[in-house]
C-alpha positions, 0 to 999 in steps of 0.5 A: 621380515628378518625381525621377529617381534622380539629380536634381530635375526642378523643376515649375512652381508652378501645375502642382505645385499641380494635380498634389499636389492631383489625386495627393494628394502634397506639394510641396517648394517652392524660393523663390530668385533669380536674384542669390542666390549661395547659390540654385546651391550649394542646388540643387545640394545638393538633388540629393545622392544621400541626399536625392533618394531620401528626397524620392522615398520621401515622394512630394514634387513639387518645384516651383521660383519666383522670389522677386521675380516671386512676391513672394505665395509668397515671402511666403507660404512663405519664411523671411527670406532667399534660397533658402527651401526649404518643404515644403507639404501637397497643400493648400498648407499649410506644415508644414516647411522653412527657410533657410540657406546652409549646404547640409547643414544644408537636405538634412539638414532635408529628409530628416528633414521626408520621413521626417515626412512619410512616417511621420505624415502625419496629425501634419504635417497637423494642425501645418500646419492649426493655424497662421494664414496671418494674425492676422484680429481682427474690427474693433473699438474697440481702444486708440489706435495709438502708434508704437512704438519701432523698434529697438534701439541694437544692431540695424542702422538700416533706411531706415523706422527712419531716417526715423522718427528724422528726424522725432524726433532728427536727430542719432541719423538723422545718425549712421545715415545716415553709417553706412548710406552708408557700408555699402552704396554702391560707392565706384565706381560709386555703387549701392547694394549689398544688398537691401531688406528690410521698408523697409531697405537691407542689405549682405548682399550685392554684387548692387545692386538696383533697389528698394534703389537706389530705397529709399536714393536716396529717403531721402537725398533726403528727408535732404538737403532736412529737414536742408538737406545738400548731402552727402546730396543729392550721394549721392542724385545719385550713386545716381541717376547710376549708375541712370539709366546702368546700369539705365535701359532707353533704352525706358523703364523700369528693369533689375531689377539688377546680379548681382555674379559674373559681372557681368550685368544682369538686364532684368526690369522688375517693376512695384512695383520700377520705381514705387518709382525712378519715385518716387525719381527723380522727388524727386531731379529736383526736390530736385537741380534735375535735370529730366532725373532726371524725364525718364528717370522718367516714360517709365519709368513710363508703361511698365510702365503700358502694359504691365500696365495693366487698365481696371478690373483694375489693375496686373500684377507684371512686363511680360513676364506682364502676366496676372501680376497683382492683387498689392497690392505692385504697386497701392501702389507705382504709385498713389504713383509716379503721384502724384509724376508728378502732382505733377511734371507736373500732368498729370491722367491721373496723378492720375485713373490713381491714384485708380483703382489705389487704388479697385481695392485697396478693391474687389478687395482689401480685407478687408470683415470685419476691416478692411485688404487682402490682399496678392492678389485672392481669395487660397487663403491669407488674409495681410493683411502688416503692412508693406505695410499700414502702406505702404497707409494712407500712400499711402490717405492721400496719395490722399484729398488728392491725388485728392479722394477722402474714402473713401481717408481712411477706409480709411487709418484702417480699416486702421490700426485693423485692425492694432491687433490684431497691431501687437505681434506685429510689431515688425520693422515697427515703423518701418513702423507708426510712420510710418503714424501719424506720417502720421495725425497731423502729416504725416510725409516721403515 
C-alpha cells in the first residue's frame, strides 16, 4: 500500500508503472507544476480522510509528475490545465480522472472512479481500452488541406490565431495585438504573465514563464517588422530586457520562470523552452538592432546543446537529466533555434547540428505506416499531436531550405497529408494547421 491512513505517499512514475504492472493495481496519477497554485491546495485535498481510504480500498498507487518535465504524460493524461488527476489501469490506459481547481469537486471524482473501479473493473477496462491514444488513418489520397478558420469573434485570440491574421487582415491582428499586450505584460517589469498553451499567451495566471515570454517576444517581433511598428518592437524590447535580466542564467541558458507567491525563480532549464527564446531573442537582436539579445542567446543555446546533446540520439528535455530524452517537443524547437543561430552567425555547425535533429525525428520518430511523428521514441501509447505536427512541417520545411536537404520537404508535406484525417477533429489547432499550410503555399512569418 502506497496510502497510509492519513496521507498519500507519491511514487515515482516509472516505479508506479513496474509496481501496477508486477501487482496488477491502477495508478492515480497526479500532473501538476511547480507554479500552479491550485497544484497545493489538491495535494492536499488529495489527502482528506474520505478520500484516502477509498483510494486504498480500490488498491491505486498514487504517482506524482511534473507537467513540464514530462510533457508526453501531460500530454497523455492531462486534462488542459494544471494539477490534472488521472486514473490509469495496471496498463497504463486512461479510464477517469479530470481538472479543477475546486478540490472537492476532484476528491469527489476520485472516490467515485474508486468505487468504479473496485466494483466494475472489467467495465473500466473495456471504457479505457476502446479509446485511441491517437486517430492513425492509413496514408491516403485525401482532399487538399485548406487552412481552416481558427476562431471565433468571442473566443480569445491565441499567438498562432494572431499571426494567421497578420498574413489575411492587419487590422483585426492590430486589434488582438493591443489586447494581447494589454492582458498579459507587467507594466513593471515587462514579462509576460501567463502560460503558453497550443501556441497562445494567457493570463490565467501571475507566474511569468520563459516559453510565453518567448512566444509573445517572437510575435511582437514579427508584428513590429510586417507592419513596420515601433510600438510592437519597443514591447518585444521590454520583454527581452526583463528576460535577459531575470531569467538569463550568466552561464548560459534561461530560468524556467518566475513563480508568483512567493516570488522565486524556478532554475530549471528545459530544452524546447530554452530554444524557443534562443529563436526569439535572436529576432529581436536583428529586428532591434540589438547584437547583445544574439549574444545573451547563442551561449544559452549551445548549453543545453552541451548538456543533452547525443551523437545520433538527439536532444534531452532538461540539462539536469540529459537521459530524459527522445521527445519531438525538444528536437523541433532546437532544430529551429539552431537554424536562426545560422542565419545569425553563419556558423555552419549550426546548420549541420540542424539537419541532424531534424534527420533523427524521421528516423527514430516518424510513423512509417500512416504518415507524421510521434511525440516520443518507441512509445507504450501511440499519440501523433496535432499542433506539434503542424509545428514539425514548418520547421521540415524550413530545414529543406536552409540544410539543402530534399527528403525534409517531403516529409513536410507527408505530414500534412497525414493530418488530413483528423484536422476537423482538431479545431483548437486550427491556427496551427493554418499556418503550416500558409508555409506550404506562399511563405508564411516565423
Amino acid at each position: 500500500m502506497t496510502q497510509s491512513a492519513t496521507s498519500i505517499v507519491w511514487l515515482e512514475w516509472g516505479d508506479a508503472c513496474a509496481r501496477a504492472r508486477a501487482e496488477d493495481r491502477p495508478i492515480l496519477l497526479l500532473l501538476d507544476t511547480r507554479w500552479s497554485r491550485p497544484s497545493h491546495a489538491l495535494r492536499s485535498a488529495l489527502n482528506d480522510d474520505a478520500v484516502v481510504p477509498a483510494l486504498a480500498r480500490a488498491g491505486f498507487l498514487a504517482a506524482r509528475v511534473d507537467a513540464e518535465r514530462r510533457p508526453d504524460l501531460a500530454d497523455r493524461y492531462g486534462f488542459g490545465e494544471w494539477p490534472s488527476v488521472a486514473c490509469l489501469t495496471p496498463a497504463g490506459a486512461l479510464f477517469g480522472g479530470g481538472a479543477s481547481t475546486s478540490p472537492p469537486r476532484l476528491t469527489d471524482l476520485l472516490r467515485r472512479v474508486a468505487d468504479a473501479w473496485g466494483t466494475r473493473r472489467a467495465e473500466c477496462e473495456r471504457a479505457a481500452n476502446h479509446e485511441p491514444a491517437e486517430p492513425r488513418e492509413p496514408l491516403e489520397p485525401q482532399e487538399p488541406l485548406e487552412p481552416q478558420e481558427p476562431m471565433e469573434p468571442e473566443e480569445p485570440w491565441t499567438s498562432d490565431e494572431i499571426r494567421v491574421l497578420l498574413a489575411k487582415d492587419t487590422s483585426a491582428a492590430r486589434v488582438a495585438l493591443e489586447r494581447l499586450a494589454a492582458d498579459v505584460i507587467d507594466p513593471g517589469d515587462g514579462g509576460v504573465r501567463g502560460e503558453p498553451a497550443r501556441g497562445s499567451v494567457t493570463a490565467q495566471a501571475r507566474e511569468k514563464l520563459l516559453a510565453a515570454n518567448a512566444d509573445l517576444l517572437d510575435l511582437l517581433t514579427h508584428a513590429g517588422v510586417l507592419l513596420d511598428e515601433r510600438r510592437y518592437l519597443e514591447l518585444a524590447r521590454r520583454i527581452a530586457g526583463f528576460v535577459s535580466t531575470t531569467l538569463s542564467d550568466p552561464a548560459g541558458g534561461f530560468a524556467a520562470s518566475v513563480i508568483a507567491e512567493p516570488r522565486e525563480i524556478d532554475p530549471t532549464l528545459y530544452v524546447d523552452a530554452n530554444a524557443r527564446m534562443v529563436s526569439a531573442m535572436v529576432r529581436a537582436g536583428a529586428a532591434l538592432d540589438a547584437p547583445a539579445l544574439t549574444e545573451t542567446a547563442i551561449p544559452s543555446l549551445e548549453r543545453v546543446v552541451l548538456a543533452t546533446y547525443r551523437p545520433a540520439d538527439g536532444a534531452g528535455h532538461v540539462c539536469d537529466d540529459p537521459d530524459l530524452r527522445g521527445l519531438l517537443v525538444d528536437q523541433i524547437w532546437l532544430a529551429e533555434a539552431l537554424m536562426d543561430a545560422h542565419d545569425a552567425t553563419a556558423r555552419e555547425p549550426y546548420q549541420m547540428l540542424a539537419a541532424e535533429l531534424l534527420h533523427y525525428c524521421a528516423r527514430a520518430l516518424w510513423d512509417v505506416k500512416g504518415g507524421g511523428f510521434f511525440d516520443r521514441v518507441e512509445p507504450a501509447l501511440p499519440l501523433k499531436p496535432f499542433g506539434l505536427n503542424c509545428r514539425a512541417a514548418r520547421t521540415l520545411r524550413r530545414g529543406a531550405e536552409v540544410c539543402g536537404e530534399p527528403m525534409f520537404a517531403e516529409r513536410a508535406a507527408a505530414t500534412l497529408q497525414a493530418l488530413a484525417p483528423a484536422s476537423r477533429l482538431h479545431r483548437i489547432d486550427a491556427a496551427a494547421l493554418a499556418l503550416a499550410m500558409l508555409d506550404a503555399g506562399a511563405g508564411s512569418p516565423k
